[in-house]
Structure formats: C-alpha cells, structure tokens
C-alpha positions as CSV (number, residue, x, y, z in Angstrom):
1,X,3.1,-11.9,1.4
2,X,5.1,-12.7,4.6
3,X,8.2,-14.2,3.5
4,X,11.4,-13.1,2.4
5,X,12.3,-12.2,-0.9
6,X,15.1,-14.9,-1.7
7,X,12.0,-17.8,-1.2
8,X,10.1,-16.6,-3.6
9,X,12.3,-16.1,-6.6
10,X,10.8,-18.3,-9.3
11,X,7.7,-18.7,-7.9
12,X,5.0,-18.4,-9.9
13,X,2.0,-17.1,-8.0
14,X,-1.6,-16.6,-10.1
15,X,-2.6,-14.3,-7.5
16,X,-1.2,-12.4,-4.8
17,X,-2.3,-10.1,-2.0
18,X,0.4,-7.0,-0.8
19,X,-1.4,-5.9,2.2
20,X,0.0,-2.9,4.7
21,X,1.9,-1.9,1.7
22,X,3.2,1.9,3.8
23,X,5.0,-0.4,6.2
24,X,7.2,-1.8,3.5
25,X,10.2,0.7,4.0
26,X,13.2,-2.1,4.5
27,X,14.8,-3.3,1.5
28,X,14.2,-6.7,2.3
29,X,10.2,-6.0,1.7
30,X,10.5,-3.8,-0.7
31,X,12.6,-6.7,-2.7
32,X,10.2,-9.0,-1.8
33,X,7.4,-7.2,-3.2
34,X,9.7,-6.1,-6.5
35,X,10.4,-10.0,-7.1
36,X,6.7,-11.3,-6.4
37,X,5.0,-9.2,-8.5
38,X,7.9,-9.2,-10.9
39,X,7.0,-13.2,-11.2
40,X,3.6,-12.7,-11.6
41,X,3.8,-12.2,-15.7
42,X,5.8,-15.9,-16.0
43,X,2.7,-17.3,-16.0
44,X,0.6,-15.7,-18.5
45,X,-1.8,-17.6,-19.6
46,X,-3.4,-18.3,-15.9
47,X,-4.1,-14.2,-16.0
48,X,-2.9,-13.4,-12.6
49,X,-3.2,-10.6,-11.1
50,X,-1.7,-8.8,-7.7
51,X,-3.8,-6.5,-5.3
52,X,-2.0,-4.0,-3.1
53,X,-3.7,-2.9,0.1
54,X,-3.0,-0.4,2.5
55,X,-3.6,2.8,4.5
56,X,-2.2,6.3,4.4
57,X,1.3,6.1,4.2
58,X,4.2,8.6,6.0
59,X,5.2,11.3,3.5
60,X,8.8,10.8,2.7
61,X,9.8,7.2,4.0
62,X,9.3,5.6,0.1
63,X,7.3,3.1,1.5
64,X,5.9,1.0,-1.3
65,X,3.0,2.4,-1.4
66,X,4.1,5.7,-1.5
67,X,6.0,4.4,-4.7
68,X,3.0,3.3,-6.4
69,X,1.0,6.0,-5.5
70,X,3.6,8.5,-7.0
71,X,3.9,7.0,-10.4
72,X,0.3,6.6,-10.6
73,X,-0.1,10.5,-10.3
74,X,2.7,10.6,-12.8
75,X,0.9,8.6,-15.0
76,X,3.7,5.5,-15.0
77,X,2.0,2.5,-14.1
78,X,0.3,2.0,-17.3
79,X,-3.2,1.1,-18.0
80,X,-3.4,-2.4,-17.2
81,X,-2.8,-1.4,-13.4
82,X,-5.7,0.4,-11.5
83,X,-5.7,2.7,-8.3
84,X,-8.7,3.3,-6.5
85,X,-7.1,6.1,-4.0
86,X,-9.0,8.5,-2.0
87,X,-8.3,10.9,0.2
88,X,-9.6,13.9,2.9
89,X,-9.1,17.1,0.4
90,X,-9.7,20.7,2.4
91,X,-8.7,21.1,6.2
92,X,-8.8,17.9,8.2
93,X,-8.6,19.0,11.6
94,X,-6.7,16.7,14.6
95,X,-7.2,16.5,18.1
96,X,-6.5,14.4,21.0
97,X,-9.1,14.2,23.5
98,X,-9.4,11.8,26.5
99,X,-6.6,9.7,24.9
100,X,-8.1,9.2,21.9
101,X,-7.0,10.7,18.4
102,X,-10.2,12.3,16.8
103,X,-9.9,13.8,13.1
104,X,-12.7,15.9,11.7
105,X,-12.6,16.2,8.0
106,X,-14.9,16.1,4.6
107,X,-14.2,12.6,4.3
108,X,-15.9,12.1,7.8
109,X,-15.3,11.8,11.4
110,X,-12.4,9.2,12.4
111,X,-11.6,8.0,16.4
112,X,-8.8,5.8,17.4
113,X,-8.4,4.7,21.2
114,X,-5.2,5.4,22.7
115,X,-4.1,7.4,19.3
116,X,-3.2,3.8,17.7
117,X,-4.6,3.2,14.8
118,X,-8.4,0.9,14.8
C-alpha cells in the first residue's frame, strides 16, 4: 500500500499487502489502511483477503500494528482473521558493542550494524 487514503476509496482490491505496519502512526496511513481493508469485503465473491506484515512495534505510539495486535489479545478480531505473533518471552538482554546493537535472548541472538535495524 503506498498511496493515500482518498485514492483508494472505492477500490476494490482482491488482495492486499500492509507491510511495515508499526510505522503507520499518522492518520493519513492509518486511514489508508482503515479504508483499504474496509473495501476489501465489496467484493465477495472473488474471496480476498489482506496480509499485514511487520516488526516489533514502539509500545505506546498506536501504530497499526499495535492496534491489531491489542484486539487480538483481547479476542476482537474475530475468527476469520489470523495472527501468527511471536515474541522473546524471559530476559532479553541489550548491548552495544563496536557500534553494533547485539540482543541476547531465548528467541536467539540478533546483531544490527550501526544499531539500525538489518
């Protein structure tokens, strides 16, 4: 999805792809992604369907993701939508070493150069 929300109205997409998802904190995306996927049940009887993609997300910006991901654990989305989440559980520990980010945890061991994300 890369453009804006106003476009899109009355479209009537089979399939579409939300990636990055926990960068879409502006209104603008956020509406973009509302009407898309809103439009996605005009057209029935093709089945489409909508895939959300994206990484970790900052705790408290209501990025989209964030959104989904919090009325999934409340048990809101219903059953015809499915999350496949995973996360480090236990102590992930973070340091930065040489100028690179490394995180220890029980989901593995993670590097990113310059502390950006790879």
């Amino acid at each position: 999805m890369h453009v804006g929300q106003c476009q899109q109205d009355g479209g009537k997409e089979t399939w579409v792809c939300a990636d990055e998802t926990h960068l879409y904190v502006l209104g603008e995306l956020k509406g973009m992604y509302s009407t898309v996927f809103r439009n996605l049940g005009k057209r029935k009887i093709a089945q489409p369907w909508g895939l959300q993609t994206t990484t970790m997300y900052r705790l408290g910006e209501q990025s989209t993701a964030e959104e989904t991901l919090t009325a999934w654990r409340k048990g809101e989305l219903g059953t015809r939508v499915l999350v496949d989440h995973r996360e480090a559980k236990g102590k992930v520990r973070c340091r930065v070493s040489a100028g690179c980010r490394v995180h220890d945890g029980p989901a593995g061991r993670r590097v990113w150069a310059g502390g950006g994300v790879a």
